[in-house]
Biotite code that builds the C-alpha atoms (Angstrom):
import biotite.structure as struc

atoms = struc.array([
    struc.Atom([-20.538, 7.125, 9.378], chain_id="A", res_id=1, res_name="UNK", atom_name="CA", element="C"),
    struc.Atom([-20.019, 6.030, 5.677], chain_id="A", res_id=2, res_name="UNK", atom_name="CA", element="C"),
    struc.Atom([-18.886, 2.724, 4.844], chain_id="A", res_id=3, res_name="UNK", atom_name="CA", element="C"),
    struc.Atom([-15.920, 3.728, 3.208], chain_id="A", res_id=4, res_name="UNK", atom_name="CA", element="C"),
    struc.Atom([-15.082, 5.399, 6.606], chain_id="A", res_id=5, res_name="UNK", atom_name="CA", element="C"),
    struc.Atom([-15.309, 2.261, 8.441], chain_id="A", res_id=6, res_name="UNK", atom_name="CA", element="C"),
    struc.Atom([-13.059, 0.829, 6.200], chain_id="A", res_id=7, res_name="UNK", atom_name="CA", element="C"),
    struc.Atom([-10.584, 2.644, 6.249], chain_id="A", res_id=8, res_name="UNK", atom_name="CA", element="C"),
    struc.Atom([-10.488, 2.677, 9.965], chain_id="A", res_id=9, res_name="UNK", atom_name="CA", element="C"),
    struc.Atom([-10.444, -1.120, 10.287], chain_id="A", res_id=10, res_name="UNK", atom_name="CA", element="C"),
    struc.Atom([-7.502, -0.983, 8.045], chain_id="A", res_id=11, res_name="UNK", atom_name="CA", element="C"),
    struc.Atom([-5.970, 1.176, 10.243], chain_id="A", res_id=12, res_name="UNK", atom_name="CA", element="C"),
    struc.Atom([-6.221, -0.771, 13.138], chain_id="A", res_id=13, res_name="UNK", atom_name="CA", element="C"),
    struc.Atom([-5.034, -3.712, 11.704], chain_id="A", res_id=14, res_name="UNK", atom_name="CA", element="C"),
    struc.Atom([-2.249, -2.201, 9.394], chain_id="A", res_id=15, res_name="UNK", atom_name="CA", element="C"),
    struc.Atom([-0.765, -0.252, 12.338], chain_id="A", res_id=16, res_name="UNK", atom_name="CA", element="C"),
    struc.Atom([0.066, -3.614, 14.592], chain_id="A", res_id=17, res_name="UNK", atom_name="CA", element="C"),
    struc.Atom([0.887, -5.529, 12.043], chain_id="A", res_id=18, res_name="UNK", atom_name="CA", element="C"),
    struc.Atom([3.216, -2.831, 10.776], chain_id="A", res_id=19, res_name="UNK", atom_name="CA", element="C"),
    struc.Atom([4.882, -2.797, 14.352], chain_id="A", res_id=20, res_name="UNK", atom_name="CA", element="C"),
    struc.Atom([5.106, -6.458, 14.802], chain_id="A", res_id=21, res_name="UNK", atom_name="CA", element="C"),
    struc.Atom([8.648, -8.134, 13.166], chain_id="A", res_id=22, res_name="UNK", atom_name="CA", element="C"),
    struc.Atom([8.474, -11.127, 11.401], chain_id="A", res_id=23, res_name="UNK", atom_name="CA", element="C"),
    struc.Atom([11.089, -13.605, 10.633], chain_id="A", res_id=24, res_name="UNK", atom_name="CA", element="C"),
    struc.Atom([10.888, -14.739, 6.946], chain_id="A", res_id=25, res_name="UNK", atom_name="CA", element="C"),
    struc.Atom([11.577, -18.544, 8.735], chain_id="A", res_id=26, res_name="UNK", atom_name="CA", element="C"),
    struc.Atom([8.117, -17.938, 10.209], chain_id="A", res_id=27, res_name="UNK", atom_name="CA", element="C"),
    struc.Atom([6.113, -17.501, 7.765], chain_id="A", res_id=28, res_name="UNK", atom_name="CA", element="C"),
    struc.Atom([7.261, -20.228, 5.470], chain_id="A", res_id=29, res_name="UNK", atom_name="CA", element="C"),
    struc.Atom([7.266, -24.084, 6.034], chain_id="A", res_id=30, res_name="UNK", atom_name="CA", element="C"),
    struc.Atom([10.495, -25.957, 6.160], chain_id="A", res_id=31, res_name="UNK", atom_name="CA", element="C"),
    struc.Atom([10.298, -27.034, 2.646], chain_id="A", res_id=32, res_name="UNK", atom_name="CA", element="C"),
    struc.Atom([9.436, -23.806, 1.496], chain_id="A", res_id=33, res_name="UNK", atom_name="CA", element="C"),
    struc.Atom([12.752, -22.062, 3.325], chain_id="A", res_id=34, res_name="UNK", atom_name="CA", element="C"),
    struc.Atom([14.879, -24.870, 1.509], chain_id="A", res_id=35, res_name="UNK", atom_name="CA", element="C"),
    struc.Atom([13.353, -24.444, -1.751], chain_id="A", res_id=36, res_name="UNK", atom_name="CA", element="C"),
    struc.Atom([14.239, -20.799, -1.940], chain_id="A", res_id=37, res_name="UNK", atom_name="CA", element="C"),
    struc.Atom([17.988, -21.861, -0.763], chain_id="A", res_id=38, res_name="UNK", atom_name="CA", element="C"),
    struc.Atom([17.799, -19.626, 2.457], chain_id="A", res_id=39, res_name="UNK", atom_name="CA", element="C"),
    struc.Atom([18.598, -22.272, 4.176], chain_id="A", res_id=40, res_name="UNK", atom_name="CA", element="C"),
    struc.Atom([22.010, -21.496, 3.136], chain_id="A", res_id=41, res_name="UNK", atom_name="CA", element="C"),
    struc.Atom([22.751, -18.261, 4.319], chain_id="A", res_id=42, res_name="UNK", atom_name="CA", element="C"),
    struc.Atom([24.459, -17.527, 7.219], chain_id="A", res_id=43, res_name="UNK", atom_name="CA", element="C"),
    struc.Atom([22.910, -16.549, 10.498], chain_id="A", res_id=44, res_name="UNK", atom_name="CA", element="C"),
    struc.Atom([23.929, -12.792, 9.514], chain_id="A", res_id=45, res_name="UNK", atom_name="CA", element="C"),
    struc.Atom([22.576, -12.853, 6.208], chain_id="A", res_id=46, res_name="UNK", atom_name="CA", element="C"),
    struc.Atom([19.079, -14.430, 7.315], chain_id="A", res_id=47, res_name="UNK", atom_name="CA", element="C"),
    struc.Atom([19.017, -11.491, 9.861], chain_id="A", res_id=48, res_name="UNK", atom_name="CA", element="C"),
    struc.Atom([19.994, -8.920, 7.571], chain_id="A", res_id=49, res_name="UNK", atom_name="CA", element="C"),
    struc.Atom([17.279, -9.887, 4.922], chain_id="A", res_id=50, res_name="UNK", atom_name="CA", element="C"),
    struc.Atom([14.314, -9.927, 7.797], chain_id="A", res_id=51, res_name="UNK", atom_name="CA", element="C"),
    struc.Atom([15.608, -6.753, 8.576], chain_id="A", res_id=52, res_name="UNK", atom_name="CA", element="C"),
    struc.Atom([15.048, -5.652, 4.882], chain_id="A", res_id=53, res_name="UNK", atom_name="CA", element="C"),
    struc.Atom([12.000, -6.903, 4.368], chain_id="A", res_id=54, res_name="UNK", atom_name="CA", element="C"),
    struc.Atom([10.337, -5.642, 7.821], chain_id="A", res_id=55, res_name="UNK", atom_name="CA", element="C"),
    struc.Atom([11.538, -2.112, 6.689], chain_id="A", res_id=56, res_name="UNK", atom_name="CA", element="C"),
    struc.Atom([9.329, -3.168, 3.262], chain_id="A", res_id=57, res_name="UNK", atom_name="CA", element="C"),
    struc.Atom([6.396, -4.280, 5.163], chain_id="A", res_id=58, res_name="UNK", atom_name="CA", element="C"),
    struc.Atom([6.614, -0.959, 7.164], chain_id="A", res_id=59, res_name="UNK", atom_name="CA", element="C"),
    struc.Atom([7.055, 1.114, 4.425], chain_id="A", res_id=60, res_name="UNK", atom_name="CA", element="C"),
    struc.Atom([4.237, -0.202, 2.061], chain_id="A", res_id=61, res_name="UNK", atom_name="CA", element="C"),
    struc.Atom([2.102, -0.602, 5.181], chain_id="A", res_id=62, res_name="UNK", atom_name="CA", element="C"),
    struc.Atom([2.809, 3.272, 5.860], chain_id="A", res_id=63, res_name="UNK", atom_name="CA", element="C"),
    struc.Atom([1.921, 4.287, 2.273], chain_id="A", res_id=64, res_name="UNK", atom_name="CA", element="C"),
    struc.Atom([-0.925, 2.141, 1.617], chain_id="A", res_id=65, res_name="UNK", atom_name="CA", element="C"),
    struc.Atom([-2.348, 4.291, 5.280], chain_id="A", res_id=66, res_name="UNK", atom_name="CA", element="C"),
    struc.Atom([-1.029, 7.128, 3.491], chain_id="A", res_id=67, res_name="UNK", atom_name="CA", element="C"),
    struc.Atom([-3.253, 6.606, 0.080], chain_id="A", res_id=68, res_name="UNK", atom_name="CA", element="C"),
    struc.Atom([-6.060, 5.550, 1.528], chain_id="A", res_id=69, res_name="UNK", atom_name="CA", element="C"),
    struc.Atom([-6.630, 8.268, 3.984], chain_id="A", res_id=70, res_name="UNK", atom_name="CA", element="C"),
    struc.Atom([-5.841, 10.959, 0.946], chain_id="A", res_id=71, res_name="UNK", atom_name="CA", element="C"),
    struc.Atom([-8.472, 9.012, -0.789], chain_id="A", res_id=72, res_name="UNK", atom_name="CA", element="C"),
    struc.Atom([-11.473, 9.047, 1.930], chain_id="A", res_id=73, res_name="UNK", atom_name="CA", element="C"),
    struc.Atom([-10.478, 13.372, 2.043], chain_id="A", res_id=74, res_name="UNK", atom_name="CA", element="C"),
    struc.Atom([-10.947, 13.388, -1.621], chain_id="A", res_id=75, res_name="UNK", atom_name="CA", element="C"),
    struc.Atom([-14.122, 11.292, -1.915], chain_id="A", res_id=76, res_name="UNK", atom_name="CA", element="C"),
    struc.Atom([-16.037, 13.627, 0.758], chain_id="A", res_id=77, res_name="UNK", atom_name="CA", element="C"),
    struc.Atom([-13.726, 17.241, -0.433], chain_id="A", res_id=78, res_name="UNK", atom_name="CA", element="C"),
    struc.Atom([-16.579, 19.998, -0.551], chain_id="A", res_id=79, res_name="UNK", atom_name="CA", element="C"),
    struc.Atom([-18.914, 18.346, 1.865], chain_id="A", res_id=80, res_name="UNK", atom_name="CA", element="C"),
    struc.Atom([-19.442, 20.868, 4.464], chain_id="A", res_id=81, res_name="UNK", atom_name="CA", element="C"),
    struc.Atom([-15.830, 21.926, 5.821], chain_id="A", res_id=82, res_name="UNK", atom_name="CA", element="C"),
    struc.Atom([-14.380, 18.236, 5.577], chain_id="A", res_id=83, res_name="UNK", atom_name="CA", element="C"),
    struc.Atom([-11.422, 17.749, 3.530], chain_id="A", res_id=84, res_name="UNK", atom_name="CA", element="C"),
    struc.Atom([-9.004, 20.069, 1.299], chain_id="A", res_id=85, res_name="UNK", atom_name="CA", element="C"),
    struc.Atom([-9.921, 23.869, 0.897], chain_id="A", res_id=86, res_name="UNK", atom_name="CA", element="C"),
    struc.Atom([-7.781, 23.953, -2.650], chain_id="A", res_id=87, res_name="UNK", atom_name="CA", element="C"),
    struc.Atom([-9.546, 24.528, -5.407], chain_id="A", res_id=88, res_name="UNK", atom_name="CA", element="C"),
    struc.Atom([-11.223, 21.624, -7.351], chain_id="A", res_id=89, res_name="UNK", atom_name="CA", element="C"),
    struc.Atom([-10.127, 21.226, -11.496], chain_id="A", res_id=90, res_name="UNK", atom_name="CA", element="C"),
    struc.Atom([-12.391, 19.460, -13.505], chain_id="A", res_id=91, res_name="UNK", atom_name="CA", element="C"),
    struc.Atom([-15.487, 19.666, -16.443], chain_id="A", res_id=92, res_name="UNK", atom_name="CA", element="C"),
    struc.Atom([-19.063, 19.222, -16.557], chain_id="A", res_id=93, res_name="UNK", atom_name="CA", element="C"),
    struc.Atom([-19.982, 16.220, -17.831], chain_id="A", res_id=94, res_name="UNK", atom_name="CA", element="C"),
    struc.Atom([-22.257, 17.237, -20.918], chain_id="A", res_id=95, res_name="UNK", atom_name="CA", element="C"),
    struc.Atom([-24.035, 20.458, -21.752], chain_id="A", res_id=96, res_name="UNK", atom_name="CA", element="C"),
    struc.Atom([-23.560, 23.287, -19.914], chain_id="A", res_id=97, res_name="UNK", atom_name="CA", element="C"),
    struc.Atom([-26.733, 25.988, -19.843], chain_id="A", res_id=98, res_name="UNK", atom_name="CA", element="C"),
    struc.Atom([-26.091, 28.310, -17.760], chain_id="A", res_id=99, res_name="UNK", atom_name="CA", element="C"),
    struc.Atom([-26.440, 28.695, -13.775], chain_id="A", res_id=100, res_name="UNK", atom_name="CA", element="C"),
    struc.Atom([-29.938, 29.195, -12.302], chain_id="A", res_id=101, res_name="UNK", atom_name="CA", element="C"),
    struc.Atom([-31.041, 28.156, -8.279], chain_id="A", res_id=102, res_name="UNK", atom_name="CA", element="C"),
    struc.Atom([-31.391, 24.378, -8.260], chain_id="A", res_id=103, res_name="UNK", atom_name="CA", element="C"),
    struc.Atom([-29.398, 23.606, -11.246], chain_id="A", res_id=104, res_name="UNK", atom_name="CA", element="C"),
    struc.Atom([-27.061, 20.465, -10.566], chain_id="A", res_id=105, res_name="UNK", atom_name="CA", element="C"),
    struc.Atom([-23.776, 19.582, -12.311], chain_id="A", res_id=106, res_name="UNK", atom_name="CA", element="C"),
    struc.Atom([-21.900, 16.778, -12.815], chain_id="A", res_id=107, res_name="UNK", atom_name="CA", element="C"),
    struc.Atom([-18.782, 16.799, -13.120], chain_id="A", res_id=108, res_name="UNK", atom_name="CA", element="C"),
    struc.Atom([-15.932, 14.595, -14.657], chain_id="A", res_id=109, res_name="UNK", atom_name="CA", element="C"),
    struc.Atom([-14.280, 13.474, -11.655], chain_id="A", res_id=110, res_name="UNK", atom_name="CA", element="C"),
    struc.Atom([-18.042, 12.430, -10.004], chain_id="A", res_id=111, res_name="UNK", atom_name="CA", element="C"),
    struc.Atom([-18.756, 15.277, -7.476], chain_id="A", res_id=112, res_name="UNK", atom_name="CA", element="C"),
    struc.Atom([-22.540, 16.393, -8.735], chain_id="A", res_id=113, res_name="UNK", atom_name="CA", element="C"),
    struc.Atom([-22.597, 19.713, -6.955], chain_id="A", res_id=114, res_name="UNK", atom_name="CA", element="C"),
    struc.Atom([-26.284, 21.801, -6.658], chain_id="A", res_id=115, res_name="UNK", atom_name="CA", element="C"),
    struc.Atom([-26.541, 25.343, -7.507], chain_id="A", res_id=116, res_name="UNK", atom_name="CA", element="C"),
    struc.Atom([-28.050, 27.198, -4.183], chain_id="A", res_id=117, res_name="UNK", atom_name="CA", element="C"),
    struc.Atom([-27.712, 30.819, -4.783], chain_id="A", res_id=118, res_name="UNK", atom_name="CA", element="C"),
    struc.Atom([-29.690, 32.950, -7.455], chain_id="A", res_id=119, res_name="UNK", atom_name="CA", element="C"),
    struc.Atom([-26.535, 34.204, -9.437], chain_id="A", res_id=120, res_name="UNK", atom_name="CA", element="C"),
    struc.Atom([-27.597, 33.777, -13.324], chain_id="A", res_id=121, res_name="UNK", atom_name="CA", element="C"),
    struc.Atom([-25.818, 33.171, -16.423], chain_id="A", res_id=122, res_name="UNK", atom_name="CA", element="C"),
    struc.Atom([-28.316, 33.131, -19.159], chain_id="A", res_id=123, res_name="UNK", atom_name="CA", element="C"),
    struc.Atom([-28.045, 32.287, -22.881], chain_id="A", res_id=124, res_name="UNK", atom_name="CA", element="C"),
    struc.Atom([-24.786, 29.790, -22.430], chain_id="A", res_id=125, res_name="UNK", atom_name="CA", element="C"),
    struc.Atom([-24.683, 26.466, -23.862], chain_id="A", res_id=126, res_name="UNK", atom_name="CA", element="C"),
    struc.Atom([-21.426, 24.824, -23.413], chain_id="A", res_id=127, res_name="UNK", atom_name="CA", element="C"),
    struc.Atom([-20.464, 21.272, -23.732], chain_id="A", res_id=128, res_name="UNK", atom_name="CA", element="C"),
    struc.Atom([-18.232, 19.908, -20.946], chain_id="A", res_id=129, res_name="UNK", atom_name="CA", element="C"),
    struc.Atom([-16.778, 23.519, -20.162], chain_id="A", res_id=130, res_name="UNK", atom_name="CA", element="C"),
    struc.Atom([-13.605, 23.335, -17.589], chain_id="A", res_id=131, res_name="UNK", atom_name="CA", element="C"),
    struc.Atom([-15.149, 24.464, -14.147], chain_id="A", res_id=132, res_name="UNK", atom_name="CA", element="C"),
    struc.Atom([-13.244, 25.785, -10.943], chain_id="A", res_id=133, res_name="UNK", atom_name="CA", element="C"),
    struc.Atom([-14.611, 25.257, -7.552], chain_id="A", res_id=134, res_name="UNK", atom_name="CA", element="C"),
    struc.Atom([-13.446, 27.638, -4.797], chain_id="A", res_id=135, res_name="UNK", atom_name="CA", element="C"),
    struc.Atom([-14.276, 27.352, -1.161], chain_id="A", res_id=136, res_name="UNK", atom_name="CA", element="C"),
    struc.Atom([-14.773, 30.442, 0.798], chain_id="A", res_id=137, res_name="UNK", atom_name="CA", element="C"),
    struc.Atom([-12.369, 32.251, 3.028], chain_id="A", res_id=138, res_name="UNK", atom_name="CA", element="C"),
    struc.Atom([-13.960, 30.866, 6.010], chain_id="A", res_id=139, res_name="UNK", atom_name="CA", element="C"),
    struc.Atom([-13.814, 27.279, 4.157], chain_id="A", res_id=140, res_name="UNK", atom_name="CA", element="C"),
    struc.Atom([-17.611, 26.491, 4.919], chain_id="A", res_id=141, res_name="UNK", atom_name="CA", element="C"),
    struc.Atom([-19.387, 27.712, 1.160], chain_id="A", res_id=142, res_name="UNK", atom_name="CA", element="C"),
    struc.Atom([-18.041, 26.435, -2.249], chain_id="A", res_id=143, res_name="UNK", atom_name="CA", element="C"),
    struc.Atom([-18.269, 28.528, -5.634], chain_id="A", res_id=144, res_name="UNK", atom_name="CA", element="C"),
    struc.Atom([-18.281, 27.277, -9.024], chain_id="A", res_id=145, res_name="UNK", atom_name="CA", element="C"),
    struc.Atom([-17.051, 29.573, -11.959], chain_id="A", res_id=146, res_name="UNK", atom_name="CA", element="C"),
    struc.Atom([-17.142, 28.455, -15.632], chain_id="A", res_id=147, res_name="UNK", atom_name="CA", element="C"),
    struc.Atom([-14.047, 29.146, -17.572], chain_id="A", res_id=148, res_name="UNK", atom_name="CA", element="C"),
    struc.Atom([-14.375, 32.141, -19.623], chain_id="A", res_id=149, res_name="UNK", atom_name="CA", element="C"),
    struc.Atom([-17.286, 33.929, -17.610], chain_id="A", res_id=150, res_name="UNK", atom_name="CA", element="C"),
    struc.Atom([-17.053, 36.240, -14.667], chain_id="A", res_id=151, res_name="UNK", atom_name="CA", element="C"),
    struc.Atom([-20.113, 35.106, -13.014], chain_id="A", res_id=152, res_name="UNK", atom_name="CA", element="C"),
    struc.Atom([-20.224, 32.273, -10.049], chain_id="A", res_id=153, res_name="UNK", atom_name="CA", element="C"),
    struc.Atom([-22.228, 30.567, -8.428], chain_id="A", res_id=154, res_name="UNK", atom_name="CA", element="C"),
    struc.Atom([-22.791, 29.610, -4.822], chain_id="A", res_id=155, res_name="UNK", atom_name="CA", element="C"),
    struc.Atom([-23.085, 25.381, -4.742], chain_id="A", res_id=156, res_name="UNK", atom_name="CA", element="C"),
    struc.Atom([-22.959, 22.388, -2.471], chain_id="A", res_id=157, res_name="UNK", atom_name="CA", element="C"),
    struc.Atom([-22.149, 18.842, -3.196], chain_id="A", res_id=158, res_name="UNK", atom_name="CA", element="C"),
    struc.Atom([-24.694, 16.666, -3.054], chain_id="A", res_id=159, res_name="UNK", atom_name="CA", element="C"),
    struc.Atom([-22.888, 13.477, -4.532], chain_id="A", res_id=160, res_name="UNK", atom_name="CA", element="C"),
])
């Protein structure tokens, strides 16, 4: 299991308790520190009404910092076998562009190097940094690149 993976589901199972459990602003500052920020003047209603506020914050952030980093673990491993998004992927090859031929790797702007598996060919191209489209398959389990303003793709798999 990646690292990143491991992360994120540590996070996970500490965000999601600590999401759930209430705090009272009181309790997490000292004495001095209540005073200083005059809370120590509002009324017992106000004091509950702003814990209630900022528990809904804590919730809320806790829920969308969950949110983002779960959408970014599915983006970091979209295209490896069937895990993550079947959309199509938007980007450019970093560099030149020659053509496609079996073996042939590409890198591409957003970081994904993807291999070349097939033996489709597109000889006699030299592009630089060409906008790329990656499909997956209707079953979701092959990805194919096509360079924009050629017919021809190519079968691939990410390697990176």
């Amino acid at each position: 299991m990646p690292v990143r993976s491991i992360l994120l589901a540590a996070l996970l199972f500490v965000a999601a308790p600590a999401a759930a459990q209430q705090q009272a602003i009181e309790s997490q500052m000292t004495p001095d520190e209540f005073k200083a920020a005059g809370l120590d003047k509002l009324s017992a209603d106000e004091l509950s009404r702003l814990n209630a506020w900022l528990n809904r914050t804590i919730e809320d952030e806790t829920a969308k910092a969950t949110s983002d980093a779960k959408a970014k673990v599915v983006e970091e491993h979209r295209g490896f076998a069937t895990f993550g998004s079947s959309e199509p992927i938007d980007s450019r090859i970093s560099g030149e562009f020659r053509g496609f031929a079996t073996g042939r790797e590409f890198t591409l702007d957003n970081g994904h190097v993807w291999k070349q598996v097939d033996d489709s060919k597109l000889s006699g191209v030299r592009l630089d940094n060409p906008a790329v489209r990656l499909n997956s398959s209707v079953m979701g389990n092959a990805w194919y690149m096509k360079v924009e303003g050629y017919n021809t793709r190519a079968k691939v798999v990410r390697i990176k």
